[in-house]
C-alpha positions in Angstrom: 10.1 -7.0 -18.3 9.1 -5.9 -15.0 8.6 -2.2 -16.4 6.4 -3.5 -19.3 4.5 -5.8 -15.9 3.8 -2.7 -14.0 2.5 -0.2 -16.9 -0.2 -3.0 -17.8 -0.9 -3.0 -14.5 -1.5 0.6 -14.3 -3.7 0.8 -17.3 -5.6 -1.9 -16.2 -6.5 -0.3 -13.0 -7.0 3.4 -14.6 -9.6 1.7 -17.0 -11.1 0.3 -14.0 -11.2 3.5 -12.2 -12.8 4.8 -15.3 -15.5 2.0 -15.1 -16.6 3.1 -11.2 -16.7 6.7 -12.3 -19.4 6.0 -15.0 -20.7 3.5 -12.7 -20.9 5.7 -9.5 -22.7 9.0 -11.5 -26.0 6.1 -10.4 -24.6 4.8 -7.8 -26.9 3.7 -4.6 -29.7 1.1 -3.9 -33.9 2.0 -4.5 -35.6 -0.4 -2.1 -37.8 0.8 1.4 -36.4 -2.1 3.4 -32.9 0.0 3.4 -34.9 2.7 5.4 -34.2 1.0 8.7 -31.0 0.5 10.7 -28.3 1.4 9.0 -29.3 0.6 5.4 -28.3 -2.7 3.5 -25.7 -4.1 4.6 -22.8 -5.2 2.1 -21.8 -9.1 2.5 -18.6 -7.7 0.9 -16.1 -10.4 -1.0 -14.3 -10.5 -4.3 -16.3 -11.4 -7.2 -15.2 -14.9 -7.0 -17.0 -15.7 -3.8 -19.5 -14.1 -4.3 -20.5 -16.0 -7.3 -20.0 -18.8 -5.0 -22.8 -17.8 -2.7 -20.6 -15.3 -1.1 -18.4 -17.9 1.1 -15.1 -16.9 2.4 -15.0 -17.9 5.9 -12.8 -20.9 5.4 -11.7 -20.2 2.2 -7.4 -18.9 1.3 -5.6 -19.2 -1.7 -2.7 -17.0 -3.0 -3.8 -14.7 -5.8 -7.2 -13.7 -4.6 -7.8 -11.4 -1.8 -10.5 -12.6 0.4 -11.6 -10.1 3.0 -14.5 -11.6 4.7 -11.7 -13.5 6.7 -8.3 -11.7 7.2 -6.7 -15.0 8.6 -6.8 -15.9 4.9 -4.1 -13.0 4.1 -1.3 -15.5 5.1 -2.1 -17.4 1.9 -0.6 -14.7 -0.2 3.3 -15.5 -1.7 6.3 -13.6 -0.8 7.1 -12.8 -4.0 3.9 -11.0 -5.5 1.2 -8.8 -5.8 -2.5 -9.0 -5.9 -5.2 -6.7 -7.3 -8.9 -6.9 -7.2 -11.5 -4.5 -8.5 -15.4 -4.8 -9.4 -18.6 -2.7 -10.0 -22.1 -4.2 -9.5 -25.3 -3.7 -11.4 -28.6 -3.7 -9.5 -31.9 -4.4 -11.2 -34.5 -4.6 -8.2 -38.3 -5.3 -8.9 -40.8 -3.8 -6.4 -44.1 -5.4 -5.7 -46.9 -5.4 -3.3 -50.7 -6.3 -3.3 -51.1 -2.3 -4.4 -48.1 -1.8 -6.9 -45.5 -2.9 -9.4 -42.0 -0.9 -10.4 -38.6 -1.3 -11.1 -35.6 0.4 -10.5 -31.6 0.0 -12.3 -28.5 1.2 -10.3 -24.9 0.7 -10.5 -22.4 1.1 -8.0 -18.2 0.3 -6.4 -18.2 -3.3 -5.1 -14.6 -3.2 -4.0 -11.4 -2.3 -4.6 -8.7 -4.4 -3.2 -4.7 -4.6 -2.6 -2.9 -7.4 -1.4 0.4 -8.0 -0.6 3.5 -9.2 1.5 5.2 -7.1 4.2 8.1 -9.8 5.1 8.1 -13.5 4.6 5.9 -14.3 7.9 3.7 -11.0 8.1 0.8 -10.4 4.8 -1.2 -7.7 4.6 -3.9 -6.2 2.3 -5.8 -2.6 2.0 -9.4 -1.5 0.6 -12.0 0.0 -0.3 -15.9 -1.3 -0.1 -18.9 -0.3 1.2 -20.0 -1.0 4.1 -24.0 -0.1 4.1 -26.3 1.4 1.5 -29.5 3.5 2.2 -31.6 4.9 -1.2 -35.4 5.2 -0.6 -38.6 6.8 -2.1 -41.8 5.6 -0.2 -45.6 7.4 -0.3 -48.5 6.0 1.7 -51.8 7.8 1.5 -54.3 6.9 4.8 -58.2 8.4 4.7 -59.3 9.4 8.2 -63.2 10.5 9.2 -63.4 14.4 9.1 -59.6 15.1 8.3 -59.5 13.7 4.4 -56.1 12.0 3.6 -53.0 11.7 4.7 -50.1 11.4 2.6 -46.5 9.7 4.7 -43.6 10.3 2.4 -40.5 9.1 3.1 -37.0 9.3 1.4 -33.7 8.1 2.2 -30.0 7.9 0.6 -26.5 8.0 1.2 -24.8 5.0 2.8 -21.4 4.0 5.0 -18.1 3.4 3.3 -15.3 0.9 4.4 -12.0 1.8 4.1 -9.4 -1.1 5.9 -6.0 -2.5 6.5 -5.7 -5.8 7.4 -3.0 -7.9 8.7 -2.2 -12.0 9.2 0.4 -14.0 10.3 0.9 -17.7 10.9 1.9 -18.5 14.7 1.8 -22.4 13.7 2.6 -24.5 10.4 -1.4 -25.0 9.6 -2.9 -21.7 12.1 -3.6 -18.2 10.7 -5.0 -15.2 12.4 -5.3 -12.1 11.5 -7.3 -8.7 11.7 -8.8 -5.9 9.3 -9.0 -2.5 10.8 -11.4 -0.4 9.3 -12.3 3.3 9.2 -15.9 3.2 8.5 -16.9 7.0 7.3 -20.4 8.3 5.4 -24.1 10.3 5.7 -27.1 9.0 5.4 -30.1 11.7 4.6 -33.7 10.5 5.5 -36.3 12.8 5.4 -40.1 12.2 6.6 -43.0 14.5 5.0 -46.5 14.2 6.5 -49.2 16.4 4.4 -52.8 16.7 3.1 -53.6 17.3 -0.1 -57.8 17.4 0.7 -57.3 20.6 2.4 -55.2 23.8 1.9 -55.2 25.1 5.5 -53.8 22.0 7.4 -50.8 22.3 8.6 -47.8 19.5 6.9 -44.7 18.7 8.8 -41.4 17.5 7.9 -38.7 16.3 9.3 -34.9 15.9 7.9 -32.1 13.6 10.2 -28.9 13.7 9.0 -26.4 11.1 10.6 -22.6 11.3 9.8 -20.3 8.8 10.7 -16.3 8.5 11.5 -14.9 5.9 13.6 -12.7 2.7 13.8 -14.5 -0.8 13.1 -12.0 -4.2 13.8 -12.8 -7.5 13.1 -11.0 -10.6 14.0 -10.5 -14.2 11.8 -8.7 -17.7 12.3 -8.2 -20.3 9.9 -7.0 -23.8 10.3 -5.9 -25.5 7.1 -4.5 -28.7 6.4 -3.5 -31.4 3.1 -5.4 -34.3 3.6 -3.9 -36.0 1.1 -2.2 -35.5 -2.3 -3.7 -32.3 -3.6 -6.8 -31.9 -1.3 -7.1 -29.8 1.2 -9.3 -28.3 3.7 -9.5 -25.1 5.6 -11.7 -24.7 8.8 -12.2 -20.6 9.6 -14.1 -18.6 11.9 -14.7 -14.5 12.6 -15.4 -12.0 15.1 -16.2 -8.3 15.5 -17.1 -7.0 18.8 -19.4 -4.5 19.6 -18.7 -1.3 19.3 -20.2 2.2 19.8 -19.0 4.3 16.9 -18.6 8.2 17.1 -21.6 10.0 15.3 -23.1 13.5 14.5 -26.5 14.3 13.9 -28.6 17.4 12.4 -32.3 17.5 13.2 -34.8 19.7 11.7 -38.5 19.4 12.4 -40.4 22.3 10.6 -44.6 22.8 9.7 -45.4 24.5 6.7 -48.9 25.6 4.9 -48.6 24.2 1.6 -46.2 23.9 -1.5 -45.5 25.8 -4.9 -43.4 24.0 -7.7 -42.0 21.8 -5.3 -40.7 24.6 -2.7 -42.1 24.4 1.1 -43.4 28.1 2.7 -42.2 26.9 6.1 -44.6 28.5 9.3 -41.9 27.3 12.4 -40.0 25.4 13.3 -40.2 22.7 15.8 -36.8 21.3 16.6 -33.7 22.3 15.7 -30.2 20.2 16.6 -26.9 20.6 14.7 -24.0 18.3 14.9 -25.2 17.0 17.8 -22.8 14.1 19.0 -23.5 10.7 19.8 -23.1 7.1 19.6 -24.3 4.0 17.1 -23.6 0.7 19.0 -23.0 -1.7 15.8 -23.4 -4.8 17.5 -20.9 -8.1 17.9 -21.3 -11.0 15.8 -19.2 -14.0 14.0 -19.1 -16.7 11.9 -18.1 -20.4 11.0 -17.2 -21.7 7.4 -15.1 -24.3 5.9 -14.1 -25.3 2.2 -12.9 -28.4 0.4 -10.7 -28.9 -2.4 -8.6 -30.5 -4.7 -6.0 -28.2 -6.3 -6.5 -26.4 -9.3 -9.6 -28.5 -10.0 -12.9 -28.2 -7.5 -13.7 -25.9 -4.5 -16.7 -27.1 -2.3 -17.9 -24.7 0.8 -20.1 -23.4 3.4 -20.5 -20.0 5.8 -22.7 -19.2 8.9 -22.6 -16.0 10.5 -24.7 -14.4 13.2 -25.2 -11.0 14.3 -26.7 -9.7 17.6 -28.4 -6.7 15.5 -31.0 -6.6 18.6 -28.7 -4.5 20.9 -28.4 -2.0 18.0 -29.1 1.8 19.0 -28.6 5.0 17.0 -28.5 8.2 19.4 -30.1 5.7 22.1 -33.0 4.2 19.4 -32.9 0.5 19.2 -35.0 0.8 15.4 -36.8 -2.5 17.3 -34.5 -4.5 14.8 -33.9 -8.6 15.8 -30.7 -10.7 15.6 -30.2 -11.5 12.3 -29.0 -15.2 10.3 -26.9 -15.7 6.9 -26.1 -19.2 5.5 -24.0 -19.4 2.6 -22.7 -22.6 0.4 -21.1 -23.0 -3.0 -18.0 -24.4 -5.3 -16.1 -24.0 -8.2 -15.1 -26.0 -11.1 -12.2 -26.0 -13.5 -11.8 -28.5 -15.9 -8.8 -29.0 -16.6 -6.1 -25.9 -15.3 -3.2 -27.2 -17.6 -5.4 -27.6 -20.6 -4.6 -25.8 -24.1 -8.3 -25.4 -24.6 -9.4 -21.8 -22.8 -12.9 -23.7 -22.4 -11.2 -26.3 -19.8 -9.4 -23.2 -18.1 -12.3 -21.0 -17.1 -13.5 -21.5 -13.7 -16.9 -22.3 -13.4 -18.9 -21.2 -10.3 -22.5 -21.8 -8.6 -24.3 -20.7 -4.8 -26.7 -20.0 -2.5 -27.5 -17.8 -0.2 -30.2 -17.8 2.4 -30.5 -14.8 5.1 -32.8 -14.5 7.6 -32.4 -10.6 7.9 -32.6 -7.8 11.0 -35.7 -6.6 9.9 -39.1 -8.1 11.8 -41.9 -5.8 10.4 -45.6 -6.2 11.3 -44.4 -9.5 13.4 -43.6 -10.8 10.1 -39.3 -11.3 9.3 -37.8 -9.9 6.4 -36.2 -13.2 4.7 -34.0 -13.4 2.0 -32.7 -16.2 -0.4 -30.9 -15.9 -3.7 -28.8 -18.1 -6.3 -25.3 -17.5 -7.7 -23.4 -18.5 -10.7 -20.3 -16.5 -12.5 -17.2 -17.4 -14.4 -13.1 -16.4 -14.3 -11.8 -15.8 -17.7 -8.3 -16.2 -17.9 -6.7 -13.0 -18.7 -3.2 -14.4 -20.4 -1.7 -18.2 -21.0 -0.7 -20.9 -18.7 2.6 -20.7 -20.3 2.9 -17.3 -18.8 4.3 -18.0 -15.3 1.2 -19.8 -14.4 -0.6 -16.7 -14.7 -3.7 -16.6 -12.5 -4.9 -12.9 -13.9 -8.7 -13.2 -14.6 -12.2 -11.0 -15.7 -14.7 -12.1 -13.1 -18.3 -12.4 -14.1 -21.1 -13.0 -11.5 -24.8 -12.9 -11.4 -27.1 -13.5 -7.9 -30.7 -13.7 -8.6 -32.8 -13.5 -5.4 -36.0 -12.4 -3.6 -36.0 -10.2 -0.5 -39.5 -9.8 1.3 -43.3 -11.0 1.3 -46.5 -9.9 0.2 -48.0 -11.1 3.8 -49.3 -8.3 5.9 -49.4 -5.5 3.2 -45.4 -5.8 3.2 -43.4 -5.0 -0.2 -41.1 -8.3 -2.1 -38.0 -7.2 -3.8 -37.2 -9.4 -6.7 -33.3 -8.3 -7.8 -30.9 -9.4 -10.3 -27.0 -8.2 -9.5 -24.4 -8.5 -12.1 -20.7 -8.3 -10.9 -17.9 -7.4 -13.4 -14.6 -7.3 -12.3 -10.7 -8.2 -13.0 -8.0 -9.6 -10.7 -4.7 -9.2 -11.4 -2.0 -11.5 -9.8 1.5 -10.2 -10.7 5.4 -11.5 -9.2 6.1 -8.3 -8.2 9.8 -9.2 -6.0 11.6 -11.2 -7.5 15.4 -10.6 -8.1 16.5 -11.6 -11.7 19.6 -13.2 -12.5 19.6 -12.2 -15.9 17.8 -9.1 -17.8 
């Protein structure tokens, strides 16, 4: 039986490996706004919080593995093992007062392990992403006795997020615990300035390449407690601190005459750094959340977090980015856990999100707000041991951006798909 456990198991994660190599051949994000800083930044959580606004601060249970807080680790049983895997669909709508496009991508939203070391020490491992960067931006200017001037600017690549994280409960109804993280990745931008009124100008461009490699930690605490019969609260909070991470850099500033079939006739070339090492402070930040709810029935909740992004430098550039805020608040419904109608058994989910972002551009902030709603499908029975396996849908809808001051609004729509698998693992049988 435990044989027969473990093959599905491993075919359902191969077929889910399969799904993130399709997904990853267009993997990435096309949107201008990730051109500064270190990209977008990934609110990572399992697919079932983030259909729920992406809470997770003060949320724990034992068969989902909730990484935004790795106090909640504790939560998981001593006698199993937790799975969690999802890719996301991006469709983003670009708009300004000038143009209107659209752009479809796919990408890895997480892959995650939980599971118990002894009876007082849980731990989980993963992979997500950690920032995304994908950009493709031309800007024409006209200037008196020069013509135009055409600014291109690309960008891709991004920062993965590889962890282990650890918790323990010191008191009855007080978890702490940790993720450590090796954060590891490139991101390629590349700046072309040229005119196109006049063949004997001289054009520029400039490629910066940044790798990255380094250790990342971050800190969480929950405090959880029955009120009464069946509902229960959990208060959380998290920390990172700040932290230079170890860098390298290759700068190449060349001019060149003109163009043919794409290819550059470079003339000389006006810097020139390879690997050169250095430092990106990611700055500290932390957050409050809490959750409500009656068992196997209704989750309520709500997340804050705050981020000093203002101290943030990249080879001693700031990037004159600004502190940035997220609020978060959802809930889930089942109707009836124990029912025999698969209807009453799916979990039913609905957020927002609202994020004032890092970005302050033409004294005008970069805002965001979007709306959530997914579903868990049961994978199996109630009959069989309580199973808690489940597909995860989840769809945010949401607006990034304003048309004020000649700036771009990015109207998106992300579709999560993924499976959980929740399986007693250590259990010793009586009888075979």
């Amino acid at each position: 039986m435990w044989k027969n456990r473990l093959e599905r198991i491993i075919i359902s994660i191969i077929i889910f490996f399969s799904l993130v190599i399709q997904a990853n051949a267009q993997s990435g994000v096309s949107a201008p706004y990730s051109a500064f800083g270190l990209g977008y930044l990934n609110q990572n959580n399992n697919a079932r919080n983030m259909s729920m606004g992406g809470i997770g601060i003060g949320t724990r249970d034992y068969f989902t593995i909730n990484i935004k807080n790795p106090a909640s680790y504790s939560a998981f049983d001593t006698t199993s093992f937790v799975f969690e895997g999802a890719v996301a669909g991006n469709y983003l709508s670009l708009k300004s007062n000038d143009f209107n496009e659209g752009a479809s991508t796919a990408s890895l939203s997480h892959l995650l392990f939980g599971f118990p070391v002894t009876k007082w020490w849980k731990s989980s491992i993963g992979l997500v992403p950690f920032s995304t960067v994908g950009y493709d931006v031309n800007s024409t200017q006209n200037k008196e006795y020069i013509g135009n001037i055409l600014y291109s600017y690309e960008g891709s690549g991004g920062i993965s997020r590889f962890y282990w994280g650890n918790a323990i409960q010191p008191l009855k109804n007080l978890s702490i615990g940790f993720n450590m993280s090796y954060l590891f990745g490139t991101i390629d931008k590349s700046q072309n300035i040229t005119f196109p009124d006049s063949a004997y100008r001289i054009n520029s461009k400039i490629n910066n390449q940044v790798s990255v490699g380094d250790l990342y930690f971050d800190f969480g605490i929950q405090y959880f407690k029955e009120l009464k019969k069946n509902l229960k609260l959990v208060v959380g909070g998290t920390y990172h601190p700040k932290l230079n991470i170890n860098a390298k850099r290759t700068y190449y500033a060349r001019s060149y005459l003109g163009s043919v079939s794409g290819v550059e006739f470079f003339k000389d070339t006006i810097a020139y750094f390879k690997d050169d090492k250095g430092k990106i402070t990611i700055p500290e930040g932390y957050g409050i959340g809490f959750s409500l709810a009656k068992t196997d029935n209704w989750l309520v909740g709500f997340d804050y977090q705050f981020n000093k992004w203002k101290s943030y430098q990249s080879f001693d550039i700031s990037d004159s980015l600004v502190n940035s805020h997220n609020f978060s608040a959802g809930g889930q419904l089942v109707p009836d856990y124990k029912s025999t109608s698969y209807l009453n058994r799916i979990d039913y989910r609905l957020g927002v999100k609202y994020s004032m972002s890092y970005l302050q551009l033409r004294d005008t902030r970069i805002n965001g707000f979007g709306i959530t709603f997914g579903v868990g499908l049961p994978l199996r029975s109630l009959a069989v041991r309580g199973s808690r396996s489940k597909i995860n849908l989840g769809v945010e809808i949401g607006r990034r951006g304003t048309l004020d001051n000649d700036l771009i609004q990015e109207n998106y729509i992300k579709v999560y798909l993924g499976v959980s698998i929740y399986e007693r693992w250590f259990i010793k049988r009586r009888y075979n």
